[in-house]
Backbone as CSV, one residue per row, in Angstrom:
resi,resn,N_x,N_y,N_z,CA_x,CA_y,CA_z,C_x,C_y,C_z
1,UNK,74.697,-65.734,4.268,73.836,-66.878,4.144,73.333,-67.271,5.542
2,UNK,72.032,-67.738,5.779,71.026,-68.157,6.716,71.633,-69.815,7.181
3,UNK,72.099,-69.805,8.062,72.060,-70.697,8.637,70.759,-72.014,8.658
4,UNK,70.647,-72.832,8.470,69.852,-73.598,7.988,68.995,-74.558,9.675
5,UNK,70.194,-74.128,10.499,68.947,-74.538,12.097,68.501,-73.190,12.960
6,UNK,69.089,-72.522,12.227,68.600,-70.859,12.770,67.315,-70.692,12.702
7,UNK,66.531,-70.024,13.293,65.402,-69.889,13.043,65.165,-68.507,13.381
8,UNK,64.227,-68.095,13.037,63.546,-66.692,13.404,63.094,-66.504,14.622
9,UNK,63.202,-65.612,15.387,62.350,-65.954,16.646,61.040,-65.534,16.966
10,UNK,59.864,-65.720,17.051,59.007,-65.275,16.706,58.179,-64.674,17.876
11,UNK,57.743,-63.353,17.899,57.558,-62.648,19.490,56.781,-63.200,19.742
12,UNK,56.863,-63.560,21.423,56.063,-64.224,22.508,54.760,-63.341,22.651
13,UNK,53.384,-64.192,22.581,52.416,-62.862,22.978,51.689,-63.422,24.284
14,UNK,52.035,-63.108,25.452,51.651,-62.897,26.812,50.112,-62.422,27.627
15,UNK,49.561,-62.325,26.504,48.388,-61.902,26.625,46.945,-63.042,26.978
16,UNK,46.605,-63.511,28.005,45.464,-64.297,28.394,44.054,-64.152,27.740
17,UNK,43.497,-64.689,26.567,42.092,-64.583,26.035,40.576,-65.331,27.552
18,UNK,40.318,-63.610,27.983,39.742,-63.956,29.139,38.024,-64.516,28.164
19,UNK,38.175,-64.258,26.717,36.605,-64.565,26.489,36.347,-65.720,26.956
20,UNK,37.196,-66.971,26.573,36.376,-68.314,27.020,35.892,-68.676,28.540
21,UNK,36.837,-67.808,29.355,36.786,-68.115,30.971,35.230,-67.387,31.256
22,UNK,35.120,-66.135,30.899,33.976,-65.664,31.329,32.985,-66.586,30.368
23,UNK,32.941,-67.195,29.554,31.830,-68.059,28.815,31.984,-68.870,29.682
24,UNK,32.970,-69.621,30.174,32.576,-71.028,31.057,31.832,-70.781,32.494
25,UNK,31.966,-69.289,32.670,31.540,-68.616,33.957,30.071,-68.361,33.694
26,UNK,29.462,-67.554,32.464,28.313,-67.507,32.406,27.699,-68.749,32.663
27,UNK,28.393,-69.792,32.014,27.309,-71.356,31.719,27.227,-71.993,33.167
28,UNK,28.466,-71.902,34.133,28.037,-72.384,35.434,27.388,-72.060,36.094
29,UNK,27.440,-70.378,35.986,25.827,-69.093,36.410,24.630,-69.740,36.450
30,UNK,24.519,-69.887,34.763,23.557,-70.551,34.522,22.553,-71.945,35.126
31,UNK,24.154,-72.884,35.241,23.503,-73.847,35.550,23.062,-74.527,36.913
32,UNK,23.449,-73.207,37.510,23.396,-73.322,39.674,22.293,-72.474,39.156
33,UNK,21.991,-71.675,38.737,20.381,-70.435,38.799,19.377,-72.131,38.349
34,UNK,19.981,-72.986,37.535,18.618,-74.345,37.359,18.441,-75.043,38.026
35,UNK,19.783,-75.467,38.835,19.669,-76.511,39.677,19.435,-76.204,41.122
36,UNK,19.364,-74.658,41.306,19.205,-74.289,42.699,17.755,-74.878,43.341
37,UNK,16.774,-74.085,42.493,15.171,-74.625,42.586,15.379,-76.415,42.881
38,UNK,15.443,-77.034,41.660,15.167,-78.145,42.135,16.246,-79.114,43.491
39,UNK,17.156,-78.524,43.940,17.616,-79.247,44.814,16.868,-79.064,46.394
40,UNK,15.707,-78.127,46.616,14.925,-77.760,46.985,13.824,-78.761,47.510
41,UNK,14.029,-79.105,49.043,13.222,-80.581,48.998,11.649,-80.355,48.393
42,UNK,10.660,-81.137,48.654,9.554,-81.333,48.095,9.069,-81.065,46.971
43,UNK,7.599,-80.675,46.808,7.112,-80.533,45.811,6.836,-78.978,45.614
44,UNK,6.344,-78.482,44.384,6.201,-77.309,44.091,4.953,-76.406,45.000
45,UNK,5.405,-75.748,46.256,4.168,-75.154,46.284,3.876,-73.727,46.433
46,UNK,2.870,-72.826,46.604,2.878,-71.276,47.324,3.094,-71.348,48.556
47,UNK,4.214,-71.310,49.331,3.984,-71.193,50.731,3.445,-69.842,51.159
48,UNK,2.982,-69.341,52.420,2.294,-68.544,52.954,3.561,-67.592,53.272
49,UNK,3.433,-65.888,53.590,4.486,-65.045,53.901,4.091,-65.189,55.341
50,UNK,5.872,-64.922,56.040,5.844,-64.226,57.226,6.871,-64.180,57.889
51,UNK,7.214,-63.297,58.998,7.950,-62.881,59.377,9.060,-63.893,60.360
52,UNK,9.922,-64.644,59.824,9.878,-65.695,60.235,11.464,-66.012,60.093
53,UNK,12.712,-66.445,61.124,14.079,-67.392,60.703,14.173,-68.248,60.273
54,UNK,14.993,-68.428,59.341,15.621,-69.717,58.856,15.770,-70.361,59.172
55,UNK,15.019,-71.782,59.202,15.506,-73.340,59.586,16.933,-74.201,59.325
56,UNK,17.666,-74.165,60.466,19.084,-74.114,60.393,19.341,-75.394,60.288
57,UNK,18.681,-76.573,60.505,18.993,-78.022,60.451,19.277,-78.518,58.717
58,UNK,20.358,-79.456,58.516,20.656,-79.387,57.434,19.493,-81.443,56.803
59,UNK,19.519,-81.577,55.733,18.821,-82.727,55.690,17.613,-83.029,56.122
60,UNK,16.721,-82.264,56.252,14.960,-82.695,57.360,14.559,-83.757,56.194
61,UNK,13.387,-84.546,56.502,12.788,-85.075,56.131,11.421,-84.007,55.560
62,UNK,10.862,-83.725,54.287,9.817,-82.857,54.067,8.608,-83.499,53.530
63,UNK,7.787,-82.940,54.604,6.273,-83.390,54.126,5.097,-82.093,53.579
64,UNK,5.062,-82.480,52.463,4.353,-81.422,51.704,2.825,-81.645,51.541
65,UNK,2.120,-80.869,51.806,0.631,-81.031,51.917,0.558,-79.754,50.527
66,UNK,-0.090,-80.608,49.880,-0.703,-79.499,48.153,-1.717,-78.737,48.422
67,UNK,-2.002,-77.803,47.905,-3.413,-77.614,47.715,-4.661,-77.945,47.732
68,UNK,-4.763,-79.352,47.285,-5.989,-80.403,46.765,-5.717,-81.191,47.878
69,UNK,-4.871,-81.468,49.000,-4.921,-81.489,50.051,-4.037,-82.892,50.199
70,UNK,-3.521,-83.555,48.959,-2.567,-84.415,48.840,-1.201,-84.196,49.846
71,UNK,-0.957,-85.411,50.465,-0.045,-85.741,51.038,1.449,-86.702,49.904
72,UNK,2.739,-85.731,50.377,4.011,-86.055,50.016,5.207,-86.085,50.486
73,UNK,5.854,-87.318,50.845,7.118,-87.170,51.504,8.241,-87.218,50.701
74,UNK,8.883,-85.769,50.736,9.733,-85.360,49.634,9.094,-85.523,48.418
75,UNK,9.058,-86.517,47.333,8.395,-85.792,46.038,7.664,-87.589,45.835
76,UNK,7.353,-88.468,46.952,6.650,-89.424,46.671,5.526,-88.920,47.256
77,UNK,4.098,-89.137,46.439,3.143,-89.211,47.064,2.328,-90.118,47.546
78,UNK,1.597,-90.140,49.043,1.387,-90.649,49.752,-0.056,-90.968,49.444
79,UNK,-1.133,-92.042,49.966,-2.233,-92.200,49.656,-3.135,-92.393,50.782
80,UNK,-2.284,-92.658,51.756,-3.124,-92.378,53.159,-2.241,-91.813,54.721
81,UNK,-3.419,-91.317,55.591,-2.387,-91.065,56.551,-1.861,-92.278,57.196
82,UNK,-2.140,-93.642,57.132,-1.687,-94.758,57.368,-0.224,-95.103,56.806
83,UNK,-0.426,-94.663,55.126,1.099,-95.020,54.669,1.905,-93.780,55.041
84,UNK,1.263,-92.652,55.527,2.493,-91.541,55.665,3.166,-91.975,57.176
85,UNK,2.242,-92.600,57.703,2.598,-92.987,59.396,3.682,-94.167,59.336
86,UNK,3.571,-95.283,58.025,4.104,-96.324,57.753,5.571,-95.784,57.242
87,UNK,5.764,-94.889,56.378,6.680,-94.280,55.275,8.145,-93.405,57.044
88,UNK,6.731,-92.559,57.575,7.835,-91.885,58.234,8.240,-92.396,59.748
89,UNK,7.948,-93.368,59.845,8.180,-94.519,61.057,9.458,-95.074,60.926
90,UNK,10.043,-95.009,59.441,11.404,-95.435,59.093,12.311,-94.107,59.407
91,UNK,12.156,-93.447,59.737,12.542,-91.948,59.941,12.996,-91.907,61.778
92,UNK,12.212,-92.491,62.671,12.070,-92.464,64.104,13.235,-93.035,64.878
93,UNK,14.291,-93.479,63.789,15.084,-94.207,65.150,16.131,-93.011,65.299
94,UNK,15.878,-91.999,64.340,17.336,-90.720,64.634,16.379,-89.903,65.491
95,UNK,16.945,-89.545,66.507,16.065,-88.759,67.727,16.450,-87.630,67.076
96,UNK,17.296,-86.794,66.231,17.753,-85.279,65.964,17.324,-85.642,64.429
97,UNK,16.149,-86.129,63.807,15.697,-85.977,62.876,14.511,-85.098,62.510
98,UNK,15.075,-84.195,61.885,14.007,-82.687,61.738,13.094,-83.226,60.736
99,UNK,11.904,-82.368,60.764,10.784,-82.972,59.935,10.363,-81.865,59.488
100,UNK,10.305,-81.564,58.410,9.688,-79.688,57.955,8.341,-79.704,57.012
101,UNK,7.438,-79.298,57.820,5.440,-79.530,57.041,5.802,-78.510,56.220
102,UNK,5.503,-78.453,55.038,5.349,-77.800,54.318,4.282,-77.314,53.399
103,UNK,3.366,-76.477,53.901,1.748,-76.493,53.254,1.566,-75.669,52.543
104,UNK,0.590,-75.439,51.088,0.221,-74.710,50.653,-0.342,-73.700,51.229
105,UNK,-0.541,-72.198,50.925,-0.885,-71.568,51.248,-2.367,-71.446,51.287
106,UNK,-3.202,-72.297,50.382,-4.462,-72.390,50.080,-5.128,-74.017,51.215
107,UNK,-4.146,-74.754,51.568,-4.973,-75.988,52.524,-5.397,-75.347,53.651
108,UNK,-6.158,-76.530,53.473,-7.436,-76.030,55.544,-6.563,-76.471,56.598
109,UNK,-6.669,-75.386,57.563,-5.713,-75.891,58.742,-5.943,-77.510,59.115
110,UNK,-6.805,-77.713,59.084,-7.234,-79.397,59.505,-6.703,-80.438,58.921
111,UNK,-6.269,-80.180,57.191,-5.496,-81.146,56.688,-4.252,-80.646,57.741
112,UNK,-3.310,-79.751,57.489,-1.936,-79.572,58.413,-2.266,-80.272,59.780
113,UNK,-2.744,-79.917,60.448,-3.459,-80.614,61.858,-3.274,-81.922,62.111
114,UNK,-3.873,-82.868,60.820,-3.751,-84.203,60.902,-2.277,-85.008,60.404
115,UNK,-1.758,-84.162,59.613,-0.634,-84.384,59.580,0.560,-84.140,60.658
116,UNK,0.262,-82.959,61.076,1.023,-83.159,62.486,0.694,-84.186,63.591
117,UNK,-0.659,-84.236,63.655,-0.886,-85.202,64.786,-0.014,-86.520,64.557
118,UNK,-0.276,-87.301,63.108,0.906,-87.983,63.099,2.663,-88.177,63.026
119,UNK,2.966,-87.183,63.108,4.439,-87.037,63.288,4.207,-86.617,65.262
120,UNK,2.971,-85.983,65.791,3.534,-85.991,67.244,3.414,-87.635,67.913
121,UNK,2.173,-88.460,67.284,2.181,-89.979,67.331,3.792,-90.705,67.257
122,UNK,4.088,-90.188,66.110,5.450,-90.963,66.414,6.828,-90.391,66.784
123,UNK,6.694,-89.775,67.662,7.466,-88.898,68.545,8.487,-88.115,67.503
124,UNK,7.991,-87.231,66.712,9.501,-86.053,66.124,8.953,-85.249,67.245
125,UNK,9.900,-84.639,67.226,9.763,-83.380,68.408,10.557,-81.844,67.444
126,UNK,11.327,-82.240,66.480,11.291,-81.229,65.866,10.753,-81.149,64.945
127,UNK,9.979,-80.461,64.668,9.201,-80.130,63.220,9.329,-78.491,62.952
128,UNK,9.305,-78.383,61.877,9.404,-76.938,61.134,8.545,-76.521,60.101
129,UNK,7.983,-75.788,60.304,7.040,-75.233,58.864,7.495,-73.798,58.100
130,UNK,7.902,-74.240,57.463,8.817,-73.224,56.477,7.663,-72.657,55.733
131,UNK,7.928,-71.582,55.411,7.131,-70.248,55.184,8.175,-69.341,53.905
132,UNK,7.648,-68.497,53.274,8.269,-67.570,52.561,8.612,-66.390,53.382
133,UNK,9.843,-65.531,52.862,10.029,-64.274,54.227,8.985,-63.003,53.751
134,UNK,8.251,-62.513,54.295,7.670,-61.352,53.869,8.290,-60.227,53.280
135,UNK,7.570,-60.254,52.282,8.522,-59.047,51.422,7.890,-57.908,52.136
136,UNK,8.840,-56.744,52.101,8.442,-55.314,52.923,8.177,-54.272,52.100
């Protein structure tokens, strides 16, 4: 007769179900391949190719000149070079504050031009114009 607190012992199975880990792995894949783009300062544009290093300063301030020749600091847009002079004047008291133009590949040098002139007006001294790397 069976003992009545006896129990059966029932084999241990040691074995790790790796499906869910690699599912939680695809979905984080996933969701850095979405959020990579947009953590990406400014606005959407074609930048121009060229042969060119990486801007190593972390945090710049980005001013994006569109196509249609619109002015944007980071993803507000601006309505004159008065308010971009007004907007990035709050920017001037960090002397190691990088500033990165960022222009379509299709604007007239003259819009870029005038936009720099006002960032050399209010003294950045670093500025960067980020570019795409040339594909070979």
């Amino acid at each position: 007769m069976l003992h009545p607190r006896r129990r059966s012992r029932a084999h241990l199975n040691a074995d790790i179900n790796v499906t869910s880990l690699v599912d939680v792995a695809f979905v984080l894949l996933i969701i850095f391949m979405i959020t990579a783009p947009i953590l990406q300062g400014g606005i959407e544009l074609q930048l121009p190719e060229a042969d060119a290093q990486p801007l190593t300063k972390s945090d710049p301030v980005t001013v994006s000149v569109a196509k249609d020749g619109s002015v944007f600091v980071d993803k507000t847009a601006i309505a004159s070079m008065e308010e971009l002079e007004l907007v990035l004047s709050a920017f001037t008291g960090d002397a190691d504050k990088q500033v990165n133009v960022r222009a379509d590949q299709g604007v007239p040098y003259g819009r870029v031009a005038v936009v720099l002139g006002v960032l050399m007006k209010l003294g950045f001294d670093d500025v960067g114009l980020p570019v795409e790397p040339k594909m070979r």
